[in-house]
KOLRO-854283 format. One record per residue: residue in one letter; x, y, z of N, C-alpha, C, O, CB in turn. Coordinates in nm, 4 decimals. Last residue first. Glycine has a CB too. Layout:
% KOLRO-854283
REC|a|X|Y|Z|X|Y|Z|X|Y|Z|X|Y|Z|X|Y|Z
...
***
This chain:
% KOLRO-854283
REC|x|2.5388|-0.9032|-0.9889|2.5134|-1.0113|-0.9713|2.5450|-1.1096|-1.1373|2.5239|-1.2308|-1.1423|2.3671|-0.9982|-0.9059
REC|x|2.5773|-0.6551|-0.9981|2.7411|-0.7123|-0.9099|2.6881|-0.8407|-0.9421|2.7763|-0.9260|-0.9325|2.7861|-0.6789|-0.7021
REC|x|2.4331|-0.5213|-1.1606|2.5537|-0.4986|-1.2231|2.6307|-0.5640|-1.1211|2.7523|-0.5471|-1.1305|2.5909|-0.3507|-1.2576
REC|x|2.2234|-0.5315|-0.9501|2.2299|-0.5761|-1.0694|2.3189|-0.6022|-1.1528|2.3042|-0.6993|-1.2270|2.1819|-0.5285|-1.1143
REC|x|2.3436|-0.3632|-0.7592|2.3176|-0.4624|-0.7389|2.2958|-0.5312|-0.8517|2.3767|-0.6239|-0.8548|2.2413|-0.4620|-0.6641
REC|x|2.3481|-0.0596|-0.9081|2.4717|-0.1177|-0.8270|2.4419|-0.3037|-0.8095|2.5329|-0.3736|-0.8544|2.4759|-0.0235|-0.6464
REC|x|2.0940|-0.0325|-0.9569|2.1557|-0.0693|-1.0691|2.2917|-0.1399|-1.0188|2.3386|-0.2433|-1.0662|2.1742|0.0550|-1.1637
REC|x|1.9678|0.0213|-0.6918|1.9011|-0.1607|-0.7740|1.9683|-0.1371|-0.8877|1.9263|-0.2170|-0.9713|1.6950|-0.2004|-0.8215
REC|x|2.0997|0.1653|-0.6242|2.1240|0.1077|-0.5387|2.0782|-0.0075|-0.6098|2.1310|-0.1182|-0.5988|2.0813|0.1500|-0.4200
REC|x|2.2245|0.4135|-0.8532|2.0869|0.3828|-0.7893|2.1257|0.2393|-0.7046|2.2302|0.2026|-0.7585|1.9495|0.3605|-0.9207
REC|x|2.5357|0.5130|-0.9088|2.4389|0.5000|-0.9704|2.3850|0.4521|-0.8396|2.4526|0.4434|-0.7370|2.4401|0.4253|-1.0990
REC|x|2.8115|0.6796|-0.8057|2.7198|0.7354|-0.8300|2.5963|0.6250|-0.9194|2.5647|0.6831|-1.0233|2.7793|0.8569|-0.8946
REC|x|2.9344|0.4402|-0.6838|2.9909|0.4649|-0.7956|2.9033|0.5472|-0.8956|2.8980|0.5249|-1.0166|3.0312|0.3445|-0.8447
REC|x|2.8410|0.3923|-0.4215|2.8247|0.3066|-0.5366|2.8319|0.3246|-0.6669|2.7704|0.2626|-0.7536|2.7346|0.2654|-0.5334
REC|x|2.9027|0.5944|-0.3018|2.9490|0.4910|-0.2243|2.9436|0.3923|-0.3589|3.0411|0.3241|-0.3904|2.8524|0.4516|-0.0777
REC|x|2.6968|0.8093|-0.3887|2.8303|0.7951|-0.4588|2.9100|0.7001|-0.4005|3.0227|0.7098|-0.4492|2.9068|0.9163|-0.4627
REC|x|2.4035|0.7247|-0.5315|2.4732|0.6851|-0.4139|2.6154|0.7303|-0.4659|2.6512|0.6929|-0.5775|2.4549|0.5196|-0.3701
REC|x|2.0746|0.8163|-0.6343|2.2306|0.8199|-0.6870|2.2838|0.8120|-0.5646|2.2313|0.8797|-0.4762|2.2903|0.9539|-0.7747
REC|x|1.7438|0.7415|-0.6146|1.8573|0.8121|-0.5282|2.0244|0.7619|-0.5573|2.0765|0.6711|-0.4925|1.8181|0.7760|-0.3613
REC|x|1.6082|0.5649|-0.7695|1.6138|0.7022|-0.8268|1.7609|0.7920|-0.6864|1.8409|0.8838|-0.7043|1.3951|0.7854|-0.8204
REC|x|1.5618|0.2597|-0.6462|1.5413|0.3323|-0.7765|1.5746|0.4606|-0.8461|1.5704|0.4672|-0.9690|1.4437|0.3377|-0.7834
REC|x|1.6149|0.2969|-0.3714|1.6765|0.2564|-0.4249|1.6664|0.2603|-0.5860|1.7724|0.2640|-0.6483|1.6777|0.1703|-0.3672
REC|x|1.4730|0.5140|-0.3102|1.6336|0.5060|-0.1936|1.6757|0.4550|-0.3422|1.7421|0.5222|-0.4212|1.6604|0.3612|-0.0012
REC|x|1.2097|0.4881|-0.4025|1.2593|0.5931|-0.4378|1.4606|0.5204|-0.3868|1.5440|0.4930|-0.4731|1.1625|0.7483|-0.3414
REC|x|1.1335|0.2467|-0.2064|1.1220|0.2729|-0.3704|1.2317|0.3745|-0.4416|1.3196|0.3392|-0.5203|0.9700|0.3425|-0.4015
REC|x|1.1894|0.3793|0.0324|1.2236|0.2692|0.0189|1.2562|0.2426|-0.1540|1.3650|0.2252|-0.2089|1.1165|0.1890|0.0890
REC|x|0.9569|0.5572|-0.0168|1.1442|0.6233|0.0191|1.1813|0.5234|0.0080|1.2692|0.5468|-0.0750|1.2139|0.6951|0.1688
REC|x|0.7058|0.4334|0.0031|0.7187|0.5346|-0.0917|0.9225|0.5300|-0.0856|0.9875|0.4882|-0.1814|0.6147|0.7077|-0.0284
REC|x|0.7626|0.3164|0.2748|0.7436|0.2022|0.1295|0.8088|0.3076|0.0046|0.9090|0.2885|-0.0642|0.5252|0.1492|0.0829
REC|x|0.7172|0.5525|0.3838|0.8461|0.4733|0.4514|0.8844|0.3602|0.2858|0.9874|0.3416|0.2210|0.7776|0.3499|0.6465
REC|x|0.4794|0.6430|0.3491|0.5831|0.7407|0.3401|0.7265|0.5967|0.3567|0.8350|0.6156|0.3018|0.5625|0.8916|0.4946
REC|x|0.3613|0.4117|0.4616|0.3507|0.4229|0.3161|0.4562|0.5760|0.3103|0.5129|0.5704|0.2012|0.1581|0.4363|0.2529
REC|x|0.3991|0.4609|0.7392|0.3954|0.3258|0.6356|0.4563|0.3286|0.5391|0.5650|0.2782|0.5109|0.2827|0.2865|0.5812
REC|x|0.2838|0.6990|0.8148|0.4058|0.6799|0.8041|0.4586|0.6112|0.7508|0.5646|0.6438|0.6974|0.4448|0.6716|0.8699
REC|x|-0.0299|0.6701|0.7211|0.0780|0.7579|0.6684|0.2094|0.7374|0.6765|0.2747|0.7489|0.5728|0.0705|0.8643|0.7141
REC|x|-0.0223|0.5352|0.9481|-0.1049|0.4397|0.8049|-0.0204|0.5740|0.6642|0.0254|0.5507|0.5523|-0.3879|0.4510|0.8172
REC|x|0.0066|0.6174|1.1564|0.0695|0.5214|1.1043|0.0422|0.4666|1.0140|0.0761|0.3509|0.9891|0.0862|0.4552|1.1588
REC|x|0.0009|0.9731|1.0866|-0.1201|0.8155|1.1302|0.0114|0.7487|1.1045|0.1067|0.8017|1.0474|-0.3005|0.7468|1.0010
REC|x|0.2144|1.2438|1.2348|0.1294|1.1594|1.1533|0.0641|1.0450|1.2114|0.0601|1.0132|1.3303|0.1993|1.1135|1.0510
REC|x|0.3790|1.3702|1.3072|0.2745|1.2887|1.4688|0.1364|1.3180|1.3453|0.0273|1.3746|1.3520|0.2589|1.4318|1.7109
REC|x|0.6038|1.3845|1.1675|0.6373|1.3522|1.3453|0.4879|1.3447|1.4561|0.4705|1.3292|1.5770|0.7501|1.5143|1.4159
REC|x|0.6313|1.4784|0.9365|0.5413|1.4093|0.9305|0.5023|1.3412|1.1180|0.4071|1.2777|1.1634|0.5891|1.3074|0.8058
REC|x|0.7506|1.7309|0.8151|0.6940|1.7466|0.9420|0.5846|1.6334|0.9337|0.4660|1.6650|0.9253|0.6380|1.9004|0.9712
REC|x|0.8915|1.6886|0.5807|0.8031|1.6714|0.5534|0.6884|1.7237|0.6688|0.5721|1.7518|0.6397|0.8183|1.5557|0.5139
REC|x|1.1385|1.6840|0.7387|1.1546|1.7701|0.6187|0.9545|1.8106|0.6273|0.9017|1.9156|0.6640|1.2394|1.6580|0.4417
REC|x|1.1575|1.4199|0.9087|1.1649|1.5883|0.9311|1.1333|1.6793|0.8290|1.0848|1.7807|0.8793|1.2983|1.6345|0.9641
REC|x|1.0010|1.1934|0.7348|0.9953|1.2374|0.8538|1.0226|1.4097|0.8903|0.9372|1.4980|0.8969|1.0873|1.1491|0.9143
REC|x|1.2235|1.2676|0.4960|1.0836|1.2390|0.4793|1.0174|1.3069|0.5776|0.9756|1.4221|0.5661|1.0497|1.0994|0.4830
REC|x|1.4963|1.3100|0.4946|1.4759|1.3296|0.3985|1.2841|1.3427|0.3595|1.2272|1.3922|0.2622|1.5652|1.2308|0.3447
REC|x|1.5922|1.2290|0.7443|1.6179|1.3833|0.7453|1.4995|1.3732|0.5882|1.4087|1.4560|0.5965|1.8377|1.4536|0.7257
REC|x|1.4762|0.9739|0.7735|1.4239|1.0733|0.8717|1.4527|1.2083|0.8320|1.3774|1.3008|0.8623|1.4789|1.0523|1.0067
REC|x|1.6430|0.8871|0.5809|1.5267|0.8649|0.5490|1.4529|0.9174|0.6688|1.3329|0.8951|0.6534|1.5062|0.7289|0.5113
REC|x|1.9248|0.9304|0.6356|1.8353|0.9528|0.5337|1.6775|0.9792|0.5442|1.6153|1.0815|0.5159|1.8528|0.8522|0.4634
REC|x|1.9303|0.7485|0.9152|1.9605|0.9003|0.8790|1.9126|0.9655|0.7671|1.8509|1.0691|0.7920|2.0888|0.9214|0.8651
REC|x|1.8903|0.4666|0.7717|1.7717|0.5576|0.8604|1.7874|0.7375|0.8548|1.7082|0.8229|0.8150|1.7920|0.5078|1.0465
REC|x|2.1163|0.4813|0.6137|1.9578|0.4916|0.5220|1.8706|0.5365|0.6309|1.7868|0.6245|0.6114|1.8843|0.3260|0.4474
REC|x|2.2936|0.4918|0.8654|2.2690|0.5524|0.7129|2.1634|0.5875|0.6466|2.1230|0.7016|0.6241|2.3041|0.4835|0.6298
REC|x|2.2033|0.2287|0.9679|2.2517|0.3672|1.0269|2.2050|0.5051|0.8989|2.1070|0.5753|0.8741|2.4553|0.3513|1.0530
REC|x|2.2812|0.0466|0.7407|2.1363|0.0955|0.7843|2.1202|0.2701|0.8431|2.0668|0.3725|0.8005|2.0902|-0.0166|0.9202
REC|x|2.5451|0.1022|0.7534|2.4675|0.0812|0.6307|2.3712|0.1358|0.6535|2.3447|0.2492|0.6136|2.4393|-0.0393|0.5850
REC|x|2.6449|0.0388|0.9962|2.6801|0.1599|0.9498|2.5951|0.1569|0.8443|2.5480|0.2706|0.8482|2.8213|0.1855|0.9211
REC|x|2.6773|-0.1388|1.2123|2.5773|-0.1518|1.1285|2.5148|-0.0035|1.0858|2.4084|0.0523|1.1130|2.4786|-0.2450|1.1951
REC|x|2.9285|-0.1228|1.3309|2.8911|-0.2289|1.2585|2.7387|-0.2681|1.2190|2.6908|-0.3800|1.2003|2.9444|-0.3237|1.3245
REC|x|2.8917|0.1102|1.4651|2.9428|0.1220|1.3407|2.9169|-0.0371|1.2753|2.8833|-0.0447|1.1571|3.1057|0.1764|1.3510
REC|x|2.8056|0.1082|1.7187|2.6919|0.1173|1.5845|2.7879|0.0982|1.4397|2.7418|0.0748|1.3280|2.5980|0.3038|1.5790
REC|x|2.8294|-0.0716|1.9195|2.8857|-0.0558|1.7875|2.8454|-0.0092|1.7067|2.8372|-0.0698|1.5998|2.9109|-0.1295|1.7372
REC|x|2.6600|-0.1482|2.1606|2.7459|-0.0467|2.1609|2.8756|-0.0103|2.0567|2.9795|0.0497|2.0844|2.7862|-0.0610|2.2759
REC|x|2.7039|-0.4749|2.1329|2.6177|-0.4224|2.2158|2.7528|-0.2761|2.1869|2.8756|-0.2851|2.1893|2.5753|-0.5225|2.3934
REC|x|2.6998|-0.5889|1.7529|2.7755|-0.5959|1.8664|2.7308|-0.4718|1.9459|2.7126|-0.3677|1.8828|2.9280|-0.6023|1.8350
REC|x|2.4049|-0.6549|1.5976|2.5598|-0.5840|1.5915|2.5920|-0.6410|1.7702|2.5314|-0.7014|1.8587|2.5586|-0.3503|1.5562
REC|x|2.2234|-1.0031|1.4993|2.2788|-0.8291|1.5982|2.3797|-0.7918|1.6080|2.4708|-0.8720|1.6283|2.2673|-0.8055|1.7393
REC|x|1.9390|-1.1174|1.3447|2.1084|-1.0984|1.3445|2.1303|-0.9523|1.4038|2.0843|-0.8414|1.3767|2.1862|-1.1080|1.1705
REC|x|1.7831|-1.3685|1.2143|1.7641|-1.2218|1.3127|1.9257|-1.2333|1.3287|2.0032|-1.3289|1.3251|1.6455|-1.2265|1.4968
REC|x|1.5429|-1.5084|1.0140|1.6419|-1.5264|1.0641|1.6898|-1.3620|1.1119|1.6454|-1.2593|1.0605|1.7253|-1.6120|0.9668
REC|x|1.1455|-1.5671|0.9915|1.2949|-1.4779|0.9987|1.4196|-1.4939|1.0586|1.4096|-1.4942|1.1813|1.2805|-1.3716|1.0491
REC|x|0.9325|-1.7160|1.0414|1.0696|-1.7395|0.9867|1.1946|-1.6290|0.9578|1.3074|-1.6365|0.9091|1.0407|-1.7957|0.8660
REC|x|0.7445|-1.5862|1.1606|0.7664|-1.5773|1.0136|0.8761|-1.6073|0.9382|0.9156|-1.5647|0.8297|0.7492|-1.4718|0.9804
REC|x|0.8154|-1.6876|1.4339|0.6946|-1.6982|1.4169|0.6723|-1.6689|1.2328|0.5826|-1.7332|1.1781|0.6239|-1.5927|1.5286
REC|x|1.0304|-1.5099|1.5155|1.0516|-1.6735|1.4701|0.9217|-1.7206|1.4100|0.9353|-1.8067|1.3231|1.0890|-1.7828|1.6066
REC|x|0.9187|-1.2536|1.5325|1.0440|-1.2874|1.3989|1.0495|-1.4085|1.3938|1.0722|-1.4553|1.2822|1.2055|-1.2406|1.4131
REC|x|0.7383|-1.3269|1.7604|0.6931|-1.2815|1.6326|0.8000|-1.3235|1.4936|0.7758|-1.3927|1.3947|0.6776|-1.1166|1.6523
REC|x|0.9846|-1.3777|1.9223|0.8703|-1.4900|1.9211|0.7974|-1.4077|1.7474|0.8252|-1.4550|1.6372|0.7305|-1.4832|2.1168
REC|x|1.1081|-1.1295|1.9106|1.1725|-1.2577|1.8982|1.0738|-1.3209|1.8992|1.0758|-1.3219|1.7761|1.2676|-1.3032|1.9880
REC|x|0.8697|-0.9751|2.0202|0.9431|-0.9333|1.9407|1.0266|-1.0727|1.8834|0.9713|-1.1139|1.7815|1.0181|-0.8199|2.0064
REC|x|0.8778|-1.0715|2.2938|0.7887|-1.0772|2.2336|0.8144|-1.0685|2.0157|0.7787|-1.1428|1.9244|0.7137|-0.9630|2.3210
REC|x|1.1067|-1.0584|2.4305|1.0660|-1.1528|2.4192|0.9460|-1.1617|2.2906|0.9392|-1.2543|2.2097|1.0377|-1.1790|2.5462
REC|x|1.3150|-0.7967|2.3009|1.2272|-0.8106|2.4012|1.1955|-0.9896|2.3257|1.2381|-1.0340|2.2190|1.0837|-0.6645|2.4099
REC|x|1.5652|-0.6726|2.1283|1.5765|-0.8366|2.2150|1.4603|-0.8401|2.2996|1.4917|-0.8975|2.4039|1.7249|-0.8635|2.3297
REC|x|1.4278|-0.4786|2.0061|1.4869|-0.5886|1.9521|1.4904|-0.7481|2.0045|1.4551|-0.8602|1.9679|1.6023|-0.5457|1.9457
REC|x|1.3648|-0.2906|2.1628|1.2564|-0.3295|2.0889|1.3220|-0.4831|2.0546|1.2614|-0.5873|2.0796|1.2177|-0.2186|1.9535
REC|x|1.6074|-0.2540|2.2924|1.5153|-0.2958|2.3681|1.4427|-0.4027|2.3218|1.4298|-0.5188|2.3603|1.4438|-0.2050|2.3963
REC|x|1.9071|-0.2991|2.0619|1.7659|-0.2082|2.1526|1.6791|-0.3090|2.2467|1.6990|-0.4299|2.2583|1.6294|-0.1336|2.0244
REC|x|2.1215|-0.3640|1.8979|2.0764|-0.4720|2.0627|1.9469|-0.3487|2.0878|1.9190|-0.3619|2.2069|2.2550|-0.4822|2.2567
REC|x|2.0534|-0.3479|1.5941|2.1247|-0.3468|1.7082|2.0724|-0.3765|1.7931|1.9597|-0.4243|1.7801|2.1731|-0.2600|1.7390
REC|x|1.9706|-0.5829|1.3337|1.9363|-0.4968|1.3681|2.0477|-0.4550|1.5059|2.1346|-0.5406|1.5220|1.7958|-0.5203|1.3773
REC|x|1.8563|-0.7679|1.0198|1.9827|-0.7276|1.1095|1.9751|-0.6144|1.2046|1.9718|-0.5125|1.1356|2.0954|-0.6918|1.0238
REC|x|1.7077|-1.0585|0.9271|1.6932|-0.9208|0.9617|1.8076|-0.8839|1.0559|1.8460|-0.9535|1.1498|1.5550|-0.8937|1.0253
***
């Protein structure tokens, strides 16, 4: 999992959980966002595109979840990327492997 230096990130607890499922954990450099421009990205997306649009900002978390799974599906199945040569993010990947 790749994420930036936040709080949430490097707290103790947080790290004990990610080792706790085997997750291997990986961090941009403190005050780079650009080196983790990708995500950056899809979050920007996926707040302007769900979250705000939708006025979901003090929904259940049992709503936000599944709004989040739902866009996840969608990002990469049906959302045309032109970074990727206008097709879907699981045809781009398929076609590199």
């Amino acid at each position: 999992m790749h994420s930036d230096q936040g709080s949430v990130y490097t707290s103790y607890s947080y790290q004990e959980a990610i080792k706790r499922k085997s997750i291997t954990m990986s961090m941009s450099r403190k005050g780079t966002p650009a080196d983790n421009a990708c995500i950056e990205s899809f979050h920007a997306s996926l707040k302007s595109e769900t979250i705000y649009l939708d006025g979901l900002k003090n929904e259940s978390t049992s709503i936000i979840i599944q709004t989040v799974v739902d866009y996840i599906s969608y990002y990469n199945k049906n959302r045309i990327q032109q970074k990727l040569d206008y097709r879907f993010p699981i045809e781009y990947r398929q076609a590199a492997v």
